[in-house]
Backbone as CSV, one residue per row, in Angstrom:
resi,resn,N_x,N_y,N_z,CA_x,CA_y,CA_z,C_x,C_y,C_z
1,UNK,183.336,103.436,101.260,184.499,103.732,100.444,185.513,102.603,100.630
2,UNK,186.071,101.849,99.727,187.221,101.076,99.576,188.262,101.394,100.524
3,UNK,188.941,100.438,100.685,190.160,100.855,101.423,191.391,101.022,100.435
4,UNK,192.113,101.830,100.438,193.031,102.564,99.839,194.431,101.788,100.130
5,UNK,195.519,101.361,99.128,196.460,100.242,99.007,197.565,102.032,99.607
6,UNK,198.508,101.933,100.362,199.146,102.722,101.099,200.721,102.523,100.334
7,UNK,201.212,103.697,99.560,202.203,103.598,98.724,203.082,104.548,99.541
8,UNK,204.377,103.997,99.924,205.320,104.874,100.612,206.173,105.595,99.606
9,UNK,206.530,107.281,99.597,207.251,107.668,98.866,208.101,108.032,100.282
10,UNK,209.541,108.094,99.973,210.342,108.420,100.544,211.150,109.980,99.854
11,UNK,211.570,110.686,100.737,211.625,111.992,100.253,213.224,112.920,101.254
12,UNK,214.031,112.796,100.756,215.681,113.417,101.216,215.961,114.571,100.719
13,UNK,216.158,115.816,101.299,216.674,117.055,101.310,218.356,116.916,100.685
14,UNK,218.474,117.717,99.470,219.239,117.536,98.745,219.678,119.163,99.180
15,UNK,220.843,119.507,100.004,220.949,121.266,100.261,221.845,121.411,99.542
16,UNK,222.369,120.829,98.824,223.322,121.326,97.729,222.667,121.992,96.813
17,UNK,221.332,121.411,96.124,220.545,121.483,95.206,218.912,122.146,96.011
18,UNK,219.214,122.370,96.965,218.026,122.930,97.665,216.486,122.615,97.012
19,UNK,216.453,121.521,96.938,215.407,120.737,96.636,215.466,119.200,97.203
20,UNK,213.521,119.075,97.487,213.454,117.595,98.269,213.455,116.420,96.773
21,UNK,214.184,115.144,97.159,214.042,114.090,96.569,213.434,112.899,96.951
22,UNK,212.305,112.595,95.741,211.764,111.560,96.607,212.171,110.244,95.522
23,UNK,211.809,109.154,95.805,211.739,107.827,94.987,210.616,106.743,96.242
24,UNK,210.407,105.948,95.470,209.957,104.731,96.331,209.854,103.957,95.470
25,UNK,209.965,102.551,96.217,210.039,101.184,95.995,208.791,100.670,95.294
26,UNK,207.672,100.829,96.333,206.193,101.140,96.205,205.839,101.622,94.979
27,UNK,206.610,102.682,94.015,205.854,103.100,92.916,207.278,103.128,92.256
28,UNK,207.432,102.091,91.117,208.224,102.041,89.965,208.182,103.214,89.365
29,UNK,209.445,103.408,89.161,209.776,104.550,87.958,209.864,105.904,88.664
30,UNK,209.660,106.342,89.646,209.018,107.201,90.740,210.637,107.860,91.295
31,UNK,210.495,109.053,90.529,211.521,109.927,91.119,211.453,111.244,90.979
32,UNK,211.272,112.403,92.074,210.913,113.400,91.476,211.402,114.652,92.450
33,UNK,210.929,115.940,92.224,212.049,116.830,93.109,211.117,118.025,93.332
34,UNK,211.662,118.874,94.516,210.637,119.847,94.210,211.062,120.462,95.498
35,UNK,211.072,122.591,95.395,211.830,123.175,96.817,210.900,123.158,97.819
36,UNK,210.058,123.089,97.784,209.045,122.568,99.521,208.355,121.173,99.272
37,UNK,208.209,120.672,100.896,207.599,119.409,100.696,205.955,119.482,99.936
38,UNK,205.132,120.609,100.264,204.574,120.770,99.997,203.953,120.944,98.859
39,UNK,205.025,121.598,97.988,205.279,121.120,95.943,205.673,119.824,95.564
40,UNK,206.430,119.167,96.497,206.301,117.387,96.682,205.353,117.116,96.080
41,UNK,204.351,117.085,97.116,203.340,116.632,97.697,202.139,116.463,96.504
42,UNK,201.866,117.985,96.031,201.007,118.108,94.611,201.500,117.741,93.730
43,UNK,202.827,117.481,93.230,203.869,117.110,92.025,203.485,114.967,92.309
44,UNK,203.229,114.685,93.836,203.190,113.763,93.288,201.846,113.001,93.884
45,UNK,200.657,113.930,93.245,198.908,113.642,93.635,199.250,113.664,91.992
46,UNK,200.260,114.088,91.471,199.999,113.368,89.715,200.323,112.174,89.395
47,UNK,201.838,112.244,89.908,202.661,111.252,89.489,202.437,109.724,89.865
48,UNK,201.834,110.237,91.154,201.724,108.506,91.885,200.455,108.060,90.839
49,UNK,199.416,108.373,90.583,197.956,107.683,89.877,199.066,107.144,88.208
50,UNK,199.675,108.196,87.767,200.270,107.731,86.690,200.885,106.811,85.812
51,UNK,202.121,106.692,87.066,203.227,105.712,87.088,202.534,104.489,87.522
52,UNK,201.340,104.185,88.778,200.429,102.963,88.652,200.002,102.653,87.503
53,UNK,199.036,103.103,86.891,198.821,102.562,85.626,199.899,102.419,85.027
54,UNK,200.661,102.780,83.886,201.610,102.828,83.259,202.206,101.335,83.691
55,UNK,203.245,101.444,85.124,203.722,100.270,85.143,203.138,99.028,85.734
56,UNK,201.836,99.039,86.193,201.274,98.295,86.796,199.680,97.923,86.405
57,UNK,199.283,98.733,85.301,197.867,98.637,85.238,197.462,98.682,86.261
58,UNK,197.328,99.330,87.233,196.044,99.517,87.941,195.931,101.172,88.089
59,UNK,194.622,100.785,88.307,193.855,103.092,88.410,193.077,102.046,89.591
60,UNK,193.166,102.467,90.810,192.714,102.220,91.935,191.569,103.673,92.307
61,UNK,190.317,103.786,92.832,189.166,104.553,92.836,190.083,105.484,94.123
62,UNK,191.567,105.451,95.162,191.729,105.892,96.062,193.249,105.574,96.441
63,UNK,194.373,106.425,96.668,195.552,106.248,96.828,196.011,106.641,98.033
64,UNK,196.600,105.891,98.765,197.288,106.873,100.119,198.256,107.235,100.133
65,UNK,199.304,108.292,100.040,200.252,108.132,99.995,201.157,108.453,101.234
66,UNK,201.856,107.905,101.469,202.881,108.276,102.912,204.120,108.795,102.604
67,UNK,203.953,110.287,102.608,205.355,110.781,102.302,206.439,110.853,103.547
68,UNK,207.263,110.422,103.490,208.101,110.212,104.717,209.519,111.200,104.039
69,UNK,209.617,112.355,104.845,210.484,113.115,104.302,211.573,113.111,105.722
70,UNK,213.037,113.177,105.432,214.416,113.299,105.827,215.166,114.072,105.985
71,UNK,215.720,114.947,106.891,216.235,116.253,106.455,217.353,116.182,107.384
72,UNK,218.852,115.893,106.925,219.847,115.702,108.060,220.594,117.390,107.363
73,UNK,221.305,117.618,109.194,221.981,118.722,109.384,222.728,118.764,110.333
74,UNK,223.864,119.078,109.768,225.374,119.208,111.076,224.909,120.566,111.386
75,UNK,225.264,120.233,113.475,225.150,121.547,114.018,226.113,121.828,114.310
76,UNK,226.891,123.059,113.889,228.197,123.454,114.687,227.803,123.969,116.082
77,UNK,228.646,123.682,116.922,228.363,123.992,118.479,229.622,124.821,118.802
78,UNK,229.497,126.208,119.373,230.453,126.949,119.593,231.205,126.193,120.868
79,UNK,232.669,126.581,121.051,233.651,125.873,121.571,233.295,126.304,123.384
């Protein structure tokens, strides 16, 4: 099996909007949202093959993707 070109999506917890955001550099055009990482994740086993072709011509036989997800939170600490 080929070795697989490794596309980083990056992915930030939006708690206003209680949904994850991802974009990456790695895949033009590439922005997308979704309330578990896990709906991420399948939302973008579409998007990533897509947006390759489209802006890049290529359909590669194998994609890796590295979702690197972010999740900041203030802790209040009792006095």
């Amino acid at each position: 099996m080929p070795i697989a070109t490794q596309y980083r999506v990056h992915a930030i917890w939006d708690a206003e909007a209680g949904v994850w955001v991802a974009s990456s550099d790695d895949v033009p055009g590439l922005v997308a949202e979704a309330a578990t990482v896990e709906a991420l994740m399948d939302d973008l086993r579409a998007l990533v093959p897509e947006l390759l072709e489209l802006n890049r011509g290529e359909r590669p036989a194998r994609i890796d993707v590295a979702l690197i997800a972010e999740r900041r939170e203030g802790i209040e600490l009792a006095a």
